[in-house]
Structures are given as C-alpha cells and as structure tokens.
C-alpha positions in Angstrom: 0.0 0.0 0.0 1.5 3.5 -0.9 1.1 6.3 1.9 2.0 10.0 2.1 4.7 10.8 4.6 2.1 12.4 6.4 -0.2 9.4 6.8 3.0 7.2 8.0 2.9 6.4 11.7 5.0 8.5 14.4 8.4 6.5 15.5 7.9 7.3 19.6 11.4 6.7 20.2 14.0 7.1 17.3 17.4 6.8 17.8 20.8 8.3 16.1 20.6 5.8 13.9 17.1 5.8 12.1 17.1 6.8 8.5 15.1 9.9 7.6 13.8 9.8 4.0 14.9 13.3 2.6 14.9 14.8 -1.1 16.1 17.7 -3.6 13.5 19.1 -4.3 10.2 18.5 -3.2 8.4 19.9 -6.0 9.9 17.7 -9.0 10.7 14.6 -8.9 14.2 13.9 -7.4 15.7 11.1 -6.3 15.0 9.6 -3.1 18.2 9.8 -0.6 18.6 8.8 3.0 19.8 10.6 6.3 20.6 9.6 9.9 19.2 11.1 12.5 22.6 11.8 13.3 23.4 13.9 10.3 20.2 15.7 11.3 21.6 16.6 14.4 25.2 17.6 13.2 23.8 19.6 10.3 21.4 21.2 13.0 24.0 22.2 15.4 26.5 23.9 13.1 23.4 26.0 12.1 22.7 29.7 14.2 19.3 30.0 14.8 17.0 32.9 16.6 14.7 31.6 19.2 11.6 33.8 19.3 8.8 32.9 22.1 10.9 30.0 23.7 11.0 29.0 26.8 14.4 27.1 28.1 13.8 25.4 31.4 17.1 25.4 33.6 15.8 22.9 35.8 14.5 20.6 33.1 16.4 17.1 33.1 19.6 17.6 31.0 18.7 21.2 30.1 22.0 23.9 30.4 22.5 27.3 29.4 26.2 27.7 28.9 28.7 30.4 27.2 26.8 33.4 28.1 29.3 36.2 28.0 28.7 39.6 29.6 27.4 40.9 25.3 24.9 38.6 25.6 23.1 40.4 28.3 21.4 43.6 27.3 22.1 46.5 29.9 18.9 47.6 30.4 18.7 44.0 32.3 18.7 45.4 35.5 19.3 41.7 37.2 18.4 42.1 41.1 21.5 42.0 43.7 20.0 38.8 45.4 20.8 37.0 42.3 24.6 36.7 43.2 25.6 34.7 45.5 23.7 33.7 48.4 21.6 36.5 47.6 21.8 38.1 51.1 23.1 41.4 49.7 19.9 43.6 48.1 19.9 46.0 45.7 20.0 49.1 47.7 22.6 48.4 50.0 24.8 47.2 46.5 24.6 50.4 45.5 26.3 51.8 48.5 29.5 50.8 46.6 28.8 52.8 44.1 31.2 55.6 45.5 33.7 53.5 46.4 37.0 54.8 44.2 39.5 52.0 45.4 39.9 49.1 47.7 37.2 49.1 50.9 39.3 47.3 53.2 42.5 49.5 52.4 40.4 52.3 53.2 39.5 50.8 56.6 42.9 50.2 57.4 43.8 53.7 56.7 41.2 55.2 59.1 42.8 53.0 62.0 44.0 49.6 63.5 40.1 47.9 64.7 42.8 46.0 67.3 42.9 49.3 69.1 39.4 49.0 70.1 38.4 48.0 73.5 35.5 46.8 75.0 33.4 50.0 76.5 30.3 49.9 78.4 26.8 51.2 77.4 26.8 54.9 77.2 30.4 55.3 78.3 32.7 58.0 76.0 35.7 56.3 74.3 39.3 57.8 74.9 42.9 56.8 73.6 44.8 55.0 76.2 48.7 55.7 76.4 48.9 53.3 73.4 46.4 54.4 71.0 43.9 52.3 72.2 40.7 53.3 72.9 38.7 52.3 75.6 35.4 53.4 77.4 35.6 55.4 80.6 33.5 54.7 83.7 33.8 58.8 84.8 32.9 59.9 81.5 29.4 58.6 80.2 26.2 60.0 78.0 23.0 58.2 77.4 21.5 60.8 74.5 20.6 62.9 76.4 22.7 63.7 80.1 26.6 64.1 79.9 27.9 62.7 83.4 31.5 63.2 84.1 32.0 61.7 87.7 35.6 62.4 89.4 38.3 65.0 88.8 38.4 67.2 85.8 42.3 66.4 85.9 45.7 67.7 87.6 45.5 71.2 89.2 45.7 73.8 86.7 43.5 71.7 84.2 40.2 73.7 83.8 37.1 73.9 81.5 37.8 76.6 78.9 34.6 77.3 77.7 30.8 75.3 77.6 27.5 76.0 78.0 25.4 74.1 80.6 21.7 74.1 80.8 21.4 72.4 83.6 25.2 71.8 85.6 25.2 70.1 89.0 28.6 70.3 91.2 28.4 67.3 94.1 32.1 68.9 95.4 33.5 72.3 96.2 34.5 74.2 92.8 38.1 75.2 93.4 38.9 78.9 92.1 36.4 80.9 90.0 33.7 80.7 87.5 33.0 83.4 84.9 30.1 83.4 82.7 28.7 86.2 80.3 25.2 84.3 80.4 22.0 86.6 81.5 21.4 84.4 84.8 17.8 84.5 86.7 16.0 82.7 89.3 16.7 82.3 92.9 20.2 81.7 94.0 20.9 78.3 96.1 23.3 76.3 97.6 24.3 72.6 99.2 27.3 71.5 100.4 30.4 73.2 99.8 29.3 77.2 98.9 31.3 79.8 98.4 30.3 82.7 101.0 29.3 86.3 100.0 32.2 88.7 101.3 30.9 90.6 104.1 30.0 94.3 102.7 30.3 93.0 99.3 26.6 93.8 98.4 25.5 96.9 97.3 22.4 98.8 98.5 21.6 98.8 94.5 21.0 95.1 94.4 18.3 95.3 96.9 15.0 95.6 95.0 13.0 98.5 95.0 10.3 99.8 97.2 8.3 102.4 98.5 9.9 105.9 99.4 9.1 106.3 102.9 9.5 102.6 103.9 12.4 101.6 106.0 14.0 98.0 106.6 13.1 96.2 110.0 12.9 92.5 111.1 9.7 91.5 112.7 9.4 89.4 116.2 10.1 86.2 114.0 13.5 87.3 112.7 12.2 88.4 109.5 12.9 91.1 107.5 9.9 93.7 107.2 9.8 97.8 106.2 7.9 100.3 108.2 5.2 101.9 106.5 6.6 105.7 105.6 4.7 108.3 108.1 3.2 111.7 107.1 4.5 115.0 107.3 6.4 115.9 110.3 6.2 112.2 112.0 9.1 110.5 113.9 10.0 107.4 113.9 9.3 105.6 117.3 10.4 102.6 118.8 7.7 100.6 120.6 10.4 98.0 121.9 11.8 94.6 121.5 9.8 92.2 119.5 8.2 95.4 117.8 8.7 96.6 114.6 9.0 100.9 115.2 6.4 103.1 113.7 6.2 106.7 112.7 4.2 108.6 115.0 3.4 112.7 115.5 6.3 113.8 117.8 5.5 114.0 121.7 5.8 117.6 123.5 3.0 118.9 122.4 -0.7 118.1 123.8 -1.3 115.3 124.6 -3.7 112.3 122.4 -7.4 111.7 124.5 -8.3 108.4 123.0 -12.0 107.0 124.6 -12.0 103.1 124.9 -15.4 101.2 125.2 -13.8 98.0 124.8 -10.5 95.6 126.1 -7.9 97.2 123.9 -3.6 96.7 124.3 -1.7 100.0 124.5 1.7 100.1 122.2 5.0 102.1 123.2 4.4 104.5 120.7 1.2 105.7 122.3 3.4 106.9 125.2 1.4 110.1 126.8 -2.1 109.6 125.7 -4.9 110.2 128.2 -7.3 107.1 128.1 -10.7 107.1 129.3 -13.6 104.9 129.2 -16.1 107.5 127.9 -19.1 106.3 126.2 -18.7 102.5 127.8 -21.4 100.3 128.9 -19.4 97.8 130.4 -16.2 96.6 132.1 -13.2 97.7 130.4 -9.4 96.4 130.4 -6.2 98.1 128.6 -2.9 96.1 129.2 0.1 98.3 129.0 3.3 98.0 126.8 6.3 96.1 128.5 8.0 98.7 130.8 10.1 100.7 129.4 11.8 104.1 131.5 9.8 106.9 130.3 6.8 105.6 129.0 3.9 107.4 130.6 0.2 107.0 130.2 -2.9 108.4 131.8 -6.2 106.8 132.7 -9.6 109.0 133.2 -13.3 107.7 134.4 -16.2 109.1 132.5 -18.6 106.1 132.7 -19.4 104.8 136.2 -17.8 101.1 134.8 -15.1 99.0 136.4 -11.9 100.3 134.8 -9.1 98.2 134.6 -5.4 98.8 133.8 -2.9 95.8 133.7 0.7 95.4 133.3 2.6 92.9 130.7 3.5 89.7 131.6 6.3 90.0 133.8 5.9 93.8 135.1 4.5 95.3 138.3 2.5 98.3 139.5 3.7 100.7 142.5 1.3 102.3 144.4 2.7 104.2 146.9 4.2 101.4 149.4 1.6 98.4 147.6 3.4 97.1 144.7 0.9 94.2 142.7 1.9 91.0 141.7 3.4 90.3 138.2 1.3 91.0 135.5 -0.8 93.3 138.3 -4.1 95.6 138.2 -5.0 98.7 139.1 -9.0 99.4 139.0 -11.6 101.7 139.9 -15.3 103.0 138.7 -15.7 106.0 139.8 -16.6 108.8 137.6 -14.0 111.7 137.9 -11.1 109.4 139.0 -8.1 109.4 137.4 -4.2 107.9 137.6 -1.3 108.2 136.4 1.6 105.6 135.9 5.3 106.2 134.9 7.3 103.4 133.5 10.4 104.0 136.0 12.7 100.5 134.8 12.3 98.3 132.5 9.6 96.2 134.5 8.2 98.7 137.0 5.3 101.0 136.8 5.0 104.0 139.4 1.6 105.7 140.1 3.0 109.5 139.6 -0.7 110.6 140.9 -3.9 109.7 141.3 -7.6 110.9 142.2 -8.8 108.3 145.1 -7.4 105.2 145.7 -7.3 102.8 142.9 -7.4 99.0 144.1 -4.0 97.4 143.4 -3.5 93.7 142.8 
C-alpha cells in the first residue's frame, strides 16, 4: 500500500541511527536519498538559529544554558542584587559601593588599627589609652541625652575653657572661679560646699526696690519687714523689742485723748495719751506695753464702769508702798477718778498721781 509521509505512523522513540527519508526538491521529482538522525543533528547544530517565544527550562532534566558572555546580556537588564551569591546582599545596600574609588578594606585600614578597640560599656565615652587604644571610661558617660562626668576634671591647673550648661550640677566644692557672660535669673541656692558672700560685698543697688518712705526692720520672728513711711512731720518711734518701730506725731505737744469702750492693748508709741472709758457700757481692760523708762500713760473715768489697767506679763504696778503681783491691776469706777503711771525701769510702773485710791492687785 502506498502512503504520504504524512499518513505514516509517528516512530515514539527514534534513535541516532534511524534513517530519515529526505529529497532535492520537493516539487519535482528527485531522487529519493537517506539521512541519519545523526546527520540531522550535526547539520542542525552547526546552524545559528533565533529563538523567538521560547521557553528554556534550567531545571528541566539535561537542560543547560552555557557560554553566556557579559554581550549577551542587554544593559537595560537590570538583574536584582539577590541573584549573586547567596543572595543576602539587596539592591539598595549594592549600590552603597557605588562611590567607592578604590579598595574598601584599604580604606579601613587607613582610618585605624580595629585591634585598638576595647571593650566600653553602654553609654560610656571612648578615649585613647597611652597606646592608642581606645577604651570606654566609667567617669565619663552619655546616654543621648545627660553628659555625666563623675571624678576630677584632671591635675590642678587643668580647667574647662569654655561650655555651656543648661542644667550643671557640682556634688564637690568648685576650686577657684567661674565666669560666665550668660543673663542668669532665678533664685540663687546652695548645698554642700558654697562659696560665701564677702561681708560688705553687696550693694544697697541690688536690693529691689520699694516704696519711698519705707524703711527696713525685722519682725518678732527674725524676719525682714519695712515700716510703712509716716506723714508730714512724724518721727519714727520705737515701741520696743519684739516690735517693729512706727512713725508717729512727735510727743511735746498736747497730749492724744483716746476713749475706749472696749479691752484694747496700749503700744510704746502711744506713750502720753490720756485714756478714758467714755461712752462704755461695760467693764473695760487696757494692758500696757512692757515697761520701758519713760513711757507714761494716763487713765480718766467718764462712765461709772469697772476700769481696769494691767501690766505685761512680767511687770508690776507701785502704788505708793503696795506694789501688785506680776502681771498686776490697778481698777476703779468712779466717775471723775483718774491715775497716772510712769514706767520708772524696765519692768516697774509708778503711780505718779492719782484721784482716790485705785485698788492694786
């Protein structure tokens, strides 16, 4: 039976050996001739040929891709960095050599000897030993944000040239001086080890301003005060220990009449008034300054009312040969009766005179 090479049967498995039919031409009527499918494959292999839509598996059985030189890849490529070799190194960070003009580790070695290097703690400042290596210091620390140095600055005569501190705490004494040109403000403190203030070394201009009139005094407590600025032709007057002076209109002249309707404490500075109990419906007491010589005061009664004059804590009242316990009284309720007492010492009062006999305790 005669069949067209296209109806013959497919050989599954042909080997180097089989015979493939070929002819001249096609078209006329040549002779038949015979090839191997070894010449096939020699005659294929000396040919070039362009692949166009292939795929070449590289992990297929028996598959290889060999002699491709560096012209065979185009340079718009742009192969990824993790390609070569174990593919750790990425793209970006293989471009960091992109700079690089000569051998990397030569230029290591030419920045310094990585031997040197010690083995410094966290946060603790590197310094070159006597030789050249560099080690961490345990006085001499920052964590990012505080700069400790802890110990001495170095020999005497070694001193900071020049900083700036926000914020500079001194645990020992600072030997010598400091000088600064900053604007300092706030209030001035101290621990430990200060240096005193000179005596006399202030100036009345660094005191801060006040009131004209005023002057400085220190209250019973120790602390500093100012007395209020008088009027016009006022003196200043003391009114004794414990109590700040005042300015008060200069005695001589006649004398202040106060009326008191109510318990009421006289000051030292009130020294001459006439006191009466005028206009009181009731018992009235007035304790008298601590004794001081020369303080005089008088008392009147113009309201038939118990009127009651007592001494400070520790001073007495003389009245004529009676003198009163500590702290004593003098009284009466008469209307029209009056007394008169005289500080003599500094805890004595004297009855100068008196209308009737006042009762003395």
């Amino acid at each position: 039976m005669t069949k067209k090479f296209s109806e013959l049967d497919a050989d599954a498995g042909p080997t180097v050996d089989d015979i493939v039919c070929t002819t001249n031409d096609p078209l006329g009527s040549p002779g038949s001739k015979k090839v191997t499918i070894a010449n096939f494959l020699a005659v294929y292999d000396s040919t070039t040929s362009t692949l166009t839509n292939k795929s070449i598996d590289q992990d297929g059985t028996g598959n290889a891709i060999t002699n491709i030189a560096d012209a065979s890849i185009k340079a718009a490529a742009a192969i990824d960095a993790t390609k070569i070799a174990d593919g750790t190194v990425t793209s970006a960070e293989f471009q960091y050599v992109g700079g690089v003009t000569s051998d990397i580790q030569a230029q290591l070695n030419a920045k310094g000897d990585a031997s040197k290097v010690g083995t410094p703690v966290d946060n603790q400042i590197g310094v070159w030993t006597g030789d050249g290596t560099i080690e961490g210091t345990t006085g001499l620390t920052y964590d990012g944000s505080n700069f400790q140095l802890t110990g001495d600055i170095g020999i005497t005569g070694t001193r900071i040239t020049k900083g700036w501190f926000t914020d500079l705490e001194v645990t020992n004494a600072i030997v010598g001086s400091v000088t600064t040109n900053a604007n300092l403000t706030g209030i001035v403190t101290s621990v430990g080890n200060a240096t005193a203030i000179a005596d006399k070394a202030i100036s009345y201009t660094k005191i801060a301003d006040g009131t004209d009139g005023e002057l400085i005094t220190w209250d019973a407590t120790g602390v500093a005060a100012v007395v209020a600025a008088g009027t016009l032709a006022q003196v200043l007057t003391s009114n004794g220990a414990g109590t700040a002076p005042t300015f008060e209109d200069p005695s001589g002249g006649d004398p202040t009449v106060e009326a008191f309707t109510g318990d009421d404490t006289l000051i030292a500075s009130e020294s001459g008034k006439i006191c009466t109990n005028e206009g009181a419906a009731g018992a009235v007491a007035i304790t008298l300054p601590t004794a001081t010589a020369g303080l005089n005061f008088t008392f009147m009664i113009d309201a038939a009312q118990t009127f009651t004059i007592t001494a400070a804590a520790s001073d007495e009242i003389r009245f004529g040969t009676t003198t009163s316990a500590a702290a004593g009284t003098c009284a009466d309720n008469a209307i029209g009766n009056s007394i008169e007492l005289v500080a003599v010492n500094a805890d004595t009062w004297q009855v100068k005179s008196s209308v009737a006999s006042w009762t003395v305790t």
